[in-house]
C-alpha positions, 0 to 999 in steps of 0.5 A: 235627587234624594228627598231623604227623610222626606216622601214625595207627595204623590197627589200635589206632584206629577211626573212630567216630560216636556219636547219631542223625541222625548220619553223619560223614566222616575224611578223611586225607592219606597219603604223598605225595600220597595221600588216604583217606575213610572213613564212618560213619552212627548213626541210632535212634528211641529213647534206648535205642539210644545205650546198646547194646552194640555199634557197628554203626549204631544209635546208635554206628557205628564203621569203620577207614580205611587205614594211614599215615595222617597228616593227619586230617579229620573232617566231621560232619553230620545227615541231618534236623538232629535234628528227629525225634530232638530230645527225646532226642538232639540231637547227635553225635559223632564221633572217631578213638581207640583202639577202642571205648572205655566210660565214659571222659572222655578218647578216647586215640588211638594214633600210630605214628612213624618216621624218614625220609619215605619212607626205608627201611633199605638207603637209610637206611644210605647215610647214615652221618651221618643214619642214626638206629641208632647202636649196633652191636647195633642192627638197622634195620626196617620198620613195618607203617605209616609211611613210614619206618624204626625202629631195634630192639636186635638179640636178646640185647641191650636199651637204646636203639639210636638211641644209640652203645653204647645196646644192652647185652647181656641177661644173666640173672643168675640163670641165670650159671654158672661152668665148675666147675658152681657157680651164683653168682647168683640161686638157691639155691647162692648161699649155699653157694657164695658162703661157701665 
């Protein structure tokens, strides 16, 4: 599994192995020519320990791995190829995705994305052409992982800020008030001063 030009979020997902008999590597590529591994090992001796509450290496085993990380690798083994467990378990599994889920059918991972690869905002703003914060009410930062840049819309406005104009004031209608005193929208003035 690669995930591209997108990072695996390290803090919303987990690394998790689930069975007995069972231990599991990821090993993931990072930028530039970085390499993480993390592993994790689930044994038991009876079916009741794959239904415990907790993941913490009976039946379930669950770690995280570093940030920016963005190639993953998963290598799953058994230590005695499900011999002594066989009656009730006769597999594995393992799997990055958003941490610990119950009872779910599909294992939704979280992927972080950014702009530039290794770029960050004073380099990116050398770039006219190529730098992606367009608006002028845009703001360039720095995600706590990734390798890259995002763009925000400066406090007081909202919108999309990798467009031209895409970040508009954030007015509150129902707090609009006039130099006479009268509010006009959003409370219960408006009536009377609207008909007056």
């Amino acid at each position: 599994m690669t995930a591209g030009a997108f990072t695996v979020n390290n803090t919303a997902n987990k690394f998790t192995v689930v069975g007995c008999d069972t231990y599991a590597y990821v090993y993931g590529r990072r930028y530039p020519d970085q390499y993480n591994e993390a592993g994790c090992s689930a044994v038991c001796r009876k079916k009741s320990d794959l239904e415990a509450r907790d993941c913490t290496g009976s039946g379930c085993c669950q770690t995280s791995f570093h940030k920016d990380v963005w190639g993953v690798t998963l290598e799953l083994k058994s230590y005695r190829n499900y011999t002594n467990v066989s009656g009730f378990n006769d597999c594995g599994f393992a799997f990055v995705a958003k941490e610990m889920l119950k009872k779910v059918k599909k294992l939704p991972m979280v992927l972080d994305w950014d702009i530039g690869n290794g770029t960050d905002c004073d380099e990116a703003k050398m770039e006219p052409l190529t730098y992606a914060c367009k608006s002028v009410n845009s703001k360039c930062y720095v995600p706590d992982s990734g390798n890259g840049y995002r763009c925000a819309c400066k406090e007081g406005y909202q919108g999309n800020p990798y467009l031209d104009g895409g970040c508009e004031a954030n007015i509150d209608l129902a707090s609009c008030h006039c130099d006479d005193g009268k509010s006009y929208f959003g409370d219960e003035d408006h009536q009377k001063s609207t008909s007056e």
